[in-house]
VEXDREN-2710 file (C-alpha; in Angstrom, 1 decimal):
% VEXDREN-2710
k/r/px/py/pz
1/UNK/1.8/27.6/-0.4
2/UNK/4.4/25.5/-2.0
3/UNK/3.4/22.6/-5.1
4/UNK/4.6/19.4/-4.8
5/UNK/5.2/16.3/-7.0
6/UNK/4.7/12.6/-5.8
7/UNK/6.2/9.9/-7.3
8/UNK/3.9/6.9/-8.2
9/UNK/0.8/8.1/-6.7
10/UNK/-1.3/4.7/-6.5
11/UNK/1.0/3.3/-4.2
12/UNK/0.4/2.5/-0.6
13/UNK/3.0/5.8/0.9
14/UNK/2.4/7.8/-1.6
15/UNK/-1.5/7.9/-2.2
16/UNK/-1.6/9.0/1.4
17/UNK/1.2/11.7/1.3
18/UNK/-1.4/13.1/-1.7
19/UNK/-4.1/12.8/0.6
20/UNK/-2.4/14.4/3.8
21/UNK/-1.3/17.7/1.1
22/UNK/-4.2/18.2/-0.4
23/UNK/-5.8/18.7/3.1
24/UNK/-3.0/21.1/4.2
25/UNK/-4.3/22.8/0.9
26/UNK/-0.9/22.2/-1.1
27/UNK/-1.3/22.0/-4.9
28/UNK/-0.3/18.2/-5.9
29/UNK/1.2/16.5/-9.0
30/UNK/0.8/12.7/-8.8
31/UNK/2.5/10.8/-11.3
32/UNK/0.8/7.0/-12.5
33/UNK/1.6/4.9/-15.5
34/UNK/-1.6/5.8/-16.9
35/UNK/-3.9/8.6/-15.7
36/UNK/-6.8/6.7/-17.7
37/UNK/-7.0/3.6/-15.5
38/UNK/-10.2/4.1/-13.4
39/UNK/-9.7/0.9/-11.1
40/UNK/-6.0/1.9/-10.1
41/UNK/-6.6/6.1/-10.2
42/UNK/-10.3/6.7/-9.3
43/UNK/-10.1/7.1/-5.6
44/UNK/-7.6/9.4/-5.5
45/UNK/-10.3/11.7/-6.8
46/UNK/-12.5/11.2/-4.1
47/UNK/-9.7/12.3/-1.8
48/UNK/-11.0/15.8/0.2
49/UNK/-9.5/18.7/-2.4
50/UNK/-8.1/16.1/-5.2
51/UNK/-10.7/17.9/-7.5
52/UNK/-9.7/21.6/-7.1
53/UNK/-6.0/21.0/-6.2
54/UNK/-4.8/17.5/-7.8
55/UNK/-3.3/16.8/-11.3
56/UNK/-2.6/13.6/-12.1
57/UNK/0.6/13.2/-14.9
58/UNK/1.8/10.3/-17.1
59/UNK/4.8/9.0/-16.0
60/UNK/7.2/6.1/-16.6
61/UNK/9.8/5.2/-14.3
62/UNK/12.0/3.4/-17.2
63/UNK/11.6/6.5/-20.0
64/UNK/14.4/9.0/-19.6
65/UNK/12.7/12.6/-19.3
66/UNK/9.3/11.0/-18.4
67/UNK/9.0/13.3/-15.4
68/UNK/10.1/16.5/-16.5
69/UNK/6.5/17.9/-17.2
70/UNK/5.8/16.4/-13.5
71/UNK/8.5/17.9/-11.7
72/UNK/8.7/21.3/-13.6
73/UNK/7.0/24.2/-11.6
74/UNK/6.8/22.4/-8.5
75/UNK/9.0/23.4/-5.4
76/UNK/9.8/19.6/-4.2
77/UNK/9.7/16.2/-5.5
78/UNK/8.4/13.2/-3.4
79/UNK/10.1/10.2/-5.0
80/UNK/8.0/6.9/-3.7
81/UNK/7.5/5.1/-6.8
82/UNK/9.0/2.0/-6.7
83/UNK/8.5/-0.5/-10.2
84/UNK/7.2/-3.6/-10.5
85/UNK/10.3/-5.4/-11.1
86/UNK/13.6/-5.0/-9.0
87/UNK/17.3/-4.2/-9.4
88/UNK/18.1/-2.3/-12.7
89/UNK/14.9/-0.9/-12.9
90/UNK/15.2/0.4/-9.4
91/UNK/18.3/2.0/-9.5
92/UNK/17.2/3.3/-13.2
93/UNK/13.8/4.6/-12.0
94/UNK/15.5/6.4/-9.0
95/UNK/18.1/7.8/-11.5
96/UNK/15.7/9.1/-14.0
97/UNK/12.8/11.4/-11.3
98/UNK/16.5/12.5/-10.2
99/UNK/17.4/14.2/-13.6
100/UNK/14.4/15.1/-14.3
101/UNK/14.7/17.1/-10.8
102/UNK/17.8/18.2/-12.0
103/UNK/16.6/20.0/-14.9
104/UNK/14.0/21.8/-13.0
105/UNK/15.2/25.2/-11.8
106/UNK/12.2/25.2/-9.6
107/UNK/12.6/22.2/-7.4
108/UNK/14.3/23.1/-3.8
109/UNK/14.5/19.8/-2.4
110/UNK/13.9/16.2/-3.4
111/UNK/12.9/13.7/-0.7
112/UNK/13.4/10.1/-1.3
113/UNK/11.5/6.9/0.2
114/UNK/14.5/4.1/0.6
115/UNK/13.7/1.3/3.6
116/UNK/15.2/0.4/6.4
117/UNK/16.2/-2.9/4.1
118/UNK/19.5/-0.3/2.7
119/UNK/20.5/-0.7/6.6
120/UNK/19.7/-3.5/8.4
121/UNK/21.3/-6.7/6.6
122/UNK/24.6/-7.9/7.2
123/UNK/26.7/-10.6/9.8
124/UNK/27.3/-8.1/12.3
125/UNK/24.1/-6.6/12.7
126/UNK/23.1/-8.2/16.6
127/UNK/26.7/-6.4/17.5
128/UNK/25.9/-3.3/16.1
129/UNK/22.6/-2.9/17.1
130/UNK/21.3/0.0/17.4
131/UNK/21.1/0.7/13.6
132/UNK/21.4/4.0/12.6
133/UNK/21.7/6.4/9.8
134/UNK/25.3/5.2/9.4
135/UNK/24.9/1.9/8.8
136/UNK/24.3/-0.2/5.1
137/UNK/23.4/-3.2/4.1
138/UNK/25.8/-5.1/2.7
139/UNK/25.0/-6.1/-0.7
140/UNK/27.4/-9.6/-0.6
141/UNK/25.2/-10.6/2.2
142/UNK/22.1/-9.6/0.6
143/UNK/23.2/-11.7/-2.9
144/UNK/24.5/-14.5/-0.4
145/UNK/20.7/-14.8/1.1
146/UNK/18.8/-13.7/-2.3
147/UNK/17.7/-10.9/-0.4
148/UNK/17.6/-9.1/-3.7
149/UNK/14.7/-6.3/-2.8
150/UNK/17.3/-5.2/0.2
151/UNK/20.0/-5.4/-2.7
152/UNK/18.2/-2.9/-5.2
153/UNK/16.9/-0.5/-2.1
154/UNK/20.7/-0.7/-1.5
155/UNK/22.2/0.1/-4.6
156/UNK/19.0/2.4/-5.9
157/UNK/19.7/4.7/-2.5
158/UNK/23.9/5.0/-2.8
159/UNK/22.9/6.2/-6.6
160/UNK/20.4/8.4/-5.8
161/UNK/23.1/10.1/-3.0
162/UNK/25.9/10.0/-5.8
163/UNK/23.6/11.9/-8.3
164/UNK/22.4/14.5/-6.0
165/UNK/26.2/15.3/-4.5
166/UNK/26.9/15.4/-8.4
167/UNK/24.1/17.6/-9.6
168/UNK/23.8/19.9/-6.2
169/UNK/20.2/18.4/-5.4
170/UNK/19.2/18.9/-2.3
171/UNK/17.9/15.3/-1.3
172/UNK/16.5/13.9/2.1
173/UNK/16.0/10.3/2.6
174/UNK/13.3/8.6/4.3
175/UNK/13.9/5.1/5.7
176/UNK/11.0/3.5/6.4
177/UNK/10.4/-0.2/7.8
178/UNK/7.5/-2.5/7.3
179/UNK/4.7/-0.2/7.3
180/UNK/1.2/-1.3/8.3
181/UNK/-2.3/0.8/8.6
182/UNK/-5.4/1.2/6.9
183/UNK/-6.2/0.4/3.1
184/UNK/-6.9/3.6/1.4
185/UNK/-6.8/2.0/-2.0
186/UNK/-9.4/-0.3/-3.4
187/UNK/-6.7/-3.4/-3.5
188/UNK/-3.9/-4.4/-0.8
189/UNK/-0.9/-2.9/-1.8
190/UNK/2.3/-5.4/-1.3
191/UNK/2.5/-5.3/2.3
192/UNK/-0.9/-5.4/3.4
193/UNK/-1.1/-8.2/0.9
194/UNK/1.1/-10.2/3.1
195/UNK/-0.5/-9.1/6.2
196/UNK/-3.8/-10.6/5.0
197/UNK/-2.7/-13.9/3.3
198/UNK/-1.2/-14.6/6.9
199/UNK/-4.7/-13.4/8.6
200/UNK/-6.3/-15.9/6.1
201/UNK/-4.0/-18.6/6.0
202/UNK/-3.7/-18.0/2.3
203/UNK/0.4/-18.6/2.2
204/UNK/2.3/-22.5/3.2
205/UNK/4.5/-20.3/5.7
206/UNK/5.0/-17.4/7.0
207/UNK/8.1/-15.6/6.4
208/UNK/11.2/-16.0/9.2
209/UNK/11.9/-12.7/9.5
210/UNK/12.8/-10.3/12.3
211/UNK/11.6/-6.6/11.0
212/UNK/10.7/-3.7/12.1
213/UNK/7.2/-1.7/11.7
214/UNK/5.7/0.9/11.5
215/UNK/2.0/3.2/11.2
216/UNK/1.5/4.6/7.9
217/UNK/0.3/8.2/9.7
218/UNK/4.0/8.2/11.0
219/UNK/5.6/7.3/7.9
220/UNK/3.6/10.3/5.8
221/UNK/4.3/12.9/8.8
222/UNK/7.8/11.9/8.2
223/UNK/8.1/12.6/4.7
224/UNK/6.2/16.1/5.0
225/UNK/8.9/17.0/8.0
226/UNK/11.5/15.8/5.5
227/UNK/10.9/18.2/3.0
228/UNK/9.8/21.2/5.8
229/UNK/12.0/21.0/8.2
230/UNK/15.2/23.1/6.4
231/UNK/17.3/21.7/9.1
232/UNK/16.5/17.8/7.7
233/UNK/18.9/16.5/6.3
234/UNK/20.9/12.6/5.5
235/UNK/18.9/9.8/6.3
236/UNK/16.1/9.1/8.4
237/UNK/14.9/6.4/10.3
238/UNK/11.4/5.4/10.3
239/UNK/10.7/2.2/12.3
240/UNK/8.2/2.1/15.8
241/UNK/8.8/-1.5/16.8
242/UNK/11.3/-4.3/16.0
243/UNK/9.4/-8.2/15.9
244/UNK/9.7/-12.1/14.5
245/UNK/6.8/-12.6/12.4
246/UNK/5.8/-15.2/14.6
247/UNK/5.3/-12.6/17.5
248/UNK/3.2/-10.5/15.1
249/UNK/0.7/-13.7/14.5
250/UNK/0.7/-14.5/18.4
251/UNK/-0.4/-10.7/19.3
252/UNK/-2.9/-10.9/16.3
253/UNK/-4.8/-14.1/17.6
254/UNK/-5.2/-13.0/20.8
255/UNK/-7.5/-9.8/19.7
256/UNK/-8.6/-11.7/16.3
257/UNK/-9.3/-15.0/17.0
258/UNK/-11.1/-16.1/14.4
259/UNK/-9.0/-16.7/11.6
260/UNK/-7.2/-19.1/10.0
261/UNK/-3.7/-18.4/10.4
262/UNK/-0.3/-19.7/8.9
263/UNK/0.5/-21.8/11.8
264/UNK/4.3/-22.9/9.9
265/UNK/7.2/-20.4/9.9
266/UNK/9.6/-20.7/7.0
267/UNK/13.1/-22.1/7.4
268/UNK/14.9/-19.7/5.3
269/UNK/18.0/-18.0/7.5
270/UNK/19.2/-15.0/6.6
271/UNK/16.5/-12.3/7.4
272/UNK/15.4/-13.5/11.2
273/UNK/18.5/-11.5/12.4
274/UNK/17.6/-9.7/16.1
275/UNK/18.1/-5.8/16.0
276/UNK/17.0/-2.6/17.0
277/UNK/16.3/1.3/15.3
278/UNK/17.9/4.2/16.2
279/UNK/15.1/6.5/14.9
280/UNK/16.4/9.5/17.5
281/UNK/17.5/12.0/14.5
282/UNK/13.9/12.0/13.3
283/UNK/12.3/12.4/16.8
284/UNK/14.9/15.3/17.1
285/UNK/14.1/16.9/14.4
286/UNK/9.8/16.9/15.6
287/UNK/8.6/13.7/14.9
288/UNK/5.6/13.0/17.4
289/UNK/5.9/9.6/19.2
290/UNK/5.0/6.6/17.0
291/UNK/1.9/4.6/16.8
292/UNK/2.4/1.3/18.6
293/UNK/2.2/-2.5/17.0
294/UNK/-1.3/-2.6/18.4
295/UNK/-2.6/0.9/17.2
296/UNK/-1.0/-0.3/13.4
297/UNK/-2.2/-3.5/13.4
298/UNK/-5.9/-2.4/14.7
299/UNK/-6.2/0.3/11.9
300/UNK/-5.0/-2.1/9.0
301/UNK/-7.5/-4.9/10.4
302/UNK/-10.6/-2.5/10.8
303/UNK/-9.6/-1.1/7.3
304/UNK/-9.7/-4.7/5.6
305/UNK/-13.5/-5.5/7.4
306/UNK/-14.5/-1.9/6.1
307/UNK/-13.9/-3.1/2.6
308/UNK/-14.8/-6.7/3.3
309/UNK/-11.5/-8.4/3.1
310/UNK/-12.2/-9.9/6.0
311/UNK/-15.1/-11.3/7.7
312/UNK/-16.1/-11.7/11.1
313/UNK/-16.4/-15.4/12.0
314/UNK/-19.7/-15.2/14.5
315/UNK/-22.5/-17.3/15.6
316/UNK/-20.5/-20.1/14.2
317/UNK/-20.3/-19.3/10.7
318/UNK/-16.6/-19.2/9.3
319/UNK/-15.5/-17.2/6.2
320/UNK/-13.1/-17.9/3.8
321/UNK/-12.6/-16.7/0.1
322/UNK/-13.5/-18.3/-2.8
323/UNK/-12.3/-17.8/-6.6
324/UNK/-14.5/-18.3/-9.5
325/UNK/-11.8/-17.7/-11.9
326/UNK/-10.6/-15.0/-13.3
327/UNK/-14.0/-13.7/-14.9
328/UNK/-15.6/-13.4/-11.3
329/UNK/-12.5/-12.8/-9.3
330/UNK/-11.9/-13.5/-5.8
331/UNK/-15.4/-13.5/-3.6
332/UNK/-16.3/-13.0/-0.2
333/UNK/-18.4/-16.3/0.5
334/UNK/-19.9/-18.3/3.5
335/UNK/-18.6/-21.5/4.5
336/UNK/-20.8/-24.4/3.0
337/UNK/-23.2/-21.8/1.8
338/UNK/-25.3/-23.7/-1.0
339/UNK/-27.6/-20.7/-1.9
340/UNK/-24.5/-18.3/-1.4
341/UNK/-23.0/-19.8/-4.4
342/UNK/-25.3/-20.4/-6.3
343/UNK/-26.5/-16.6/-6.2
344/UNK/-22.5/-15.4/-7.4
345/UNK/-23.3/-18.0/-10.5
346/UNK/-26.5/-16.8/-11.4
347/UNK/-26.4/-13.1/-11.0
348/UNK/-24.2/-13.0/-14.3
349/UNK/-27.5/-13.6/-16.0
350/UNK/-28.8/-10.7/-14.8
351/UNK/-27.1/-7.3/-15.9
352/UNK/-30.4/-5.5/-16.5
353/UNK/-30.9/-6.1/-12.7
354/UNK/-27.3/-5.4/-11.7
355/UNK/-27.0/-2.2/-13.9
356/UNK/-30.5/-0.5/-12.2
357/UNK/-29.2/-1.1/-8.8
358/UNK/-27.9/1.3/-6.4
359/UNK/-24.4/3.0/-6.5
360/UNK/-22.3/5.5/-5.0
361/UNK/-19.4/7.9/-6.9
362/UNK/-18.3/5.5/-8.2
363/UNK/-20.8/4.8/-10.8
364/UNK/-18.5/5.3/-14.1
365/UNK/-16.8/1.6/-12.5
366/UNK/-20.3/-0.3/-12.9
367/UNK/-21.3/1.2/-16.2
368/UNK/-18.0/1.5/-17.9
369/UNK/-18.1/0.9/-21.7
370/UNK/-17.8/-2.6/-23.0
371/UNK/-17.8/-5.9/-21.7
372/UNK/-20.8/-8.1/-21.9
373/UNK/-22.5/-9.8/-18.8
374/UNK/-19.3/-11.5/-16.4
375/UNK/-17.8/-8.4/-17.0
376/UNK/-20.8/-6.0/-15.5
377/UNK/-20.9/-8.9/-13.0
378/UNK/-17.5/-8.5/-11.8
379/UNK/-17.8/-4.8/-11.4
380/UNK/-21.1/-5.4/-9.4
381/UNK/-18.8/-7.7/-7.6
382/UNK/-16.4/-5.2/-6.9
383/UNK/-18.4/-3.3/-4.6
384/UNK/-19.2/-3.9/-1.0
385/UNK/-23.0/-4.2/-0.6
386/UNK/-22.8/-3.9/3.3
387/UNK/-26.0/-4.0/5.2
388/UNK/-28.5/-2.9/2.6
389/UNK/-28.2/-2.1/-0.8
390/UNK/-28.6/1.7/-1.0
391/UNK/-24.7/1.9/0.3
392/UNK/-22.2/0.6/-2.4
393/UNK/-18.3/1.3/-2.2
394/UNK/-16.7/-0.1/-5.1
395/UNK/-13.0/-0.3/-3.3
396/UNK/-13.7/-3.6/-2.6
397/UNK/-13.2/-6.9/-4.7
398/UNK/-15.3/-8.5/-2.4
399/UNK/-19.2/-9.1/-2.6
400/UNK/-20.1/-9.7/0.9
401/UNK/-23.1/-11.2/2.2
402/UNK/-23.0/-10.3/5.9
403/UNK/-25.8/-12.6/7.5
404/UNK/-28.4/-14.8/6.0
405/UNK/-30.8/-12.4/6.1
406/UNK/-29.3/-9.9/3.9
407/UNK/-28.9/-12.5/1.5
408/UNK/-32.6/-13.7/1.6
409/UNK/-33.5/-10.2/1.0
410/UNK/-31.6/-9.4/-1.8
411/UNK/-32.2/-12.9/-3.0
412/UNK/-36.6/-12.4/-2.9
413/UNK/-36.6/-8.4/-3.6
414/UNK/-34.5/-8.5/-6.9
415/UNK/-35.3/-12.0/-8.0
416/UNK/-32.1/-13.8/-8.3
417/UNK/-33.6/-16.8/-7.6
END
């Protein structure tokens, strides 16, 4: 069964594309910035098979020959790491995995994660709609608008396609909208991020934009038939639906009510621009039929009140989060909940409490050397107590009280009064 290597593994596409190989039973390579940093790398090794069949390598987008030892041996090369910063280090990240690839005599095909972003920007685009595999953005447009992360998907994706026609690397490319599902990692990754400061009213406006979307399940299944499929090939769309933002928040408060969301839509022009995607090469080439808004939406919801993200407003108590600072870290409270708060203060008192309690795996997170007692209280914190205490799952940065009788329990049984 063929090994494969994928770029930036922590990331929101690529920590499920691990997670969908190892349960076909492929060996993986994951590459992260470091392989030591518990909080960003543990729960890939919960991940069904991670411990037999996962390696996780050190890897730095911006150091020339960093992923040589990652790509050597394997027989493709997922490349979804994207760095923190845009532009140069995009196109310079992108042409770096791609010599390393080169290098490797072992590595059959290279598949690439660009964005729909490399297509869909330009004046003409309401004429030319349907997009397609043909189209680009144009990069005057996107500097005109400061549209600079469509500029460096742009420019990062031409590169990549001049280095493999250079180097004879056989390279797919994936071209993925806005993609929305369930949190798999402890923290939102960049998009969900936006998804839930619009949920929880958490940004002045919401952006003007006119995108499209689309399930993470399809956007894995994608990449796999990418680098199957011999008769792949070019680009390929990914995208289910095409919406305004605004259309997105209407469809949301009508199955979530409850929350408090961004009611003003941003005036910035430039990115609101109607179209449609032509994703029928992909559905060609096998691609089951994508997951509606709805069925994306749903899952990335569900996933944010399974880690407590998000609480369910009921019996006319309203959530909302609260920050402590930066020692205690952003907290899943109650509304006007005197006692609430004033158990978060005091438990920092009490780490020989905090360290005896309950936890799951994910125990090396709560008793990990150094740090006196806020620090042992924000690792307690970073767990999701649920509805009793035996059932801890540290994924979450949110300490959730879910009624006020979970709270007078734990408050009377461990004395944190």
């Amino acid at each position: 069964m063929p090994e494969y290597c994928v770029t930036g593994g922590t990331g929101f596409i690529a920590a499920y594309l691990v997670k969908s190989l190892l349960e076909k039973g492929h060996v993986v390579r994951t590459t992260v910035r470091d392989p030591d940093d518990i909080n960003k790398v543990s729960y890939l090794w919960e991940l069904n098979g991670a411990k037999e069949r996962l390696k996780v390598v050190k890897a730095d987008l911006m150091v020339e020959g960093s992923f040589d030892q990652a790509v050597d041996g394997v027989d493709g090369v997922f490349h979804t790491a994207s760095p923190a910063t845009l532009i140069d280090p995009c196109i310079k990240g992108t042409a770096n995995v791609l010599g390393s690839c080169k290098k490797s005599s072992s590595v059959k095909r290279v598949v690439l994660t660009s964005s729909c972003s490399s297509i869909r920007y330009g004046d003409d685009v309401q004429h030319i709609s349907p997009l397609n595999e043909s189209h680009w953005s144009d990069t005057e447009y996107c500097q005109r608008h400061n549209l600079w992360y469509a500029y460096a998907k742009t420019i990062a994706e031409k590169d990549a396609w001049r280095i493999a026609e250079e180097s004879g690397i056989d390279l797919v490319v994936v071209n993925p909208s806005f993609v929305v599902g369930a949190l798999l990692s402890p923290q939102p990754t960049s998009t969900l991020h936006v998804i839930h400061s619009i949920i929880k009213g958490q940004m002045e406006e919401y952006p003007n934009t006119t995108i499209g979307f689309v399930h993470i399940d399809d956007v894995v299944a994608a990449h796999i038939l990418a680098m199957e499929e011999t008769k792949a090939s070019g680009r390929l769309i990914c995208s289910s639906s095409v919406a305004h933002w605004s259309d997105i928040i209407q469809m949301l408060k009508a199955k979530y009510p409850s929350y408090p969301y961004i009611e003003k839509c941003s005036s910035r022009v430039g990115d609101n621009n109607p179209h449609s995607m032509d994703c029928s090469k992909i559905i060609q080439l096998g691609l089951p039929p994508l997951k509606t808004l709805d069925q994306m939406f749903d899952d990335c919801i569900k996933s944010f009140k399974d880690k407590v993200y998000l609480l369910d407003a009921s019996n006319g108590v309203t959530s909302e989060l609260v920050t402590f600072g930066e020692e205690l870290g952003p907290l899943t409270s109650v509304k006007n909940s005197t006692t609430n708060r004033q158990w978060l203060y005091g438990l920092k008192d009490h780490t020989a409490v905090v360290k005896a309690l309950a936890w799951c795996s994910f125990q090396a997170n709560l008793l990990a050397s150094g740090g006196g007692g806020g620090d042992r209280c924000t690792r307690f914190l970073n767990t999701h107590t649920g509805a009793c205490l035996n059932t801890f799952h540290t994924g979450s940065h949110a300490c959730s009280l879910l009624c006020n009788k979970n709270e007078r329990e734990m408050l009377s049984s461990h004395d944190f009064t």
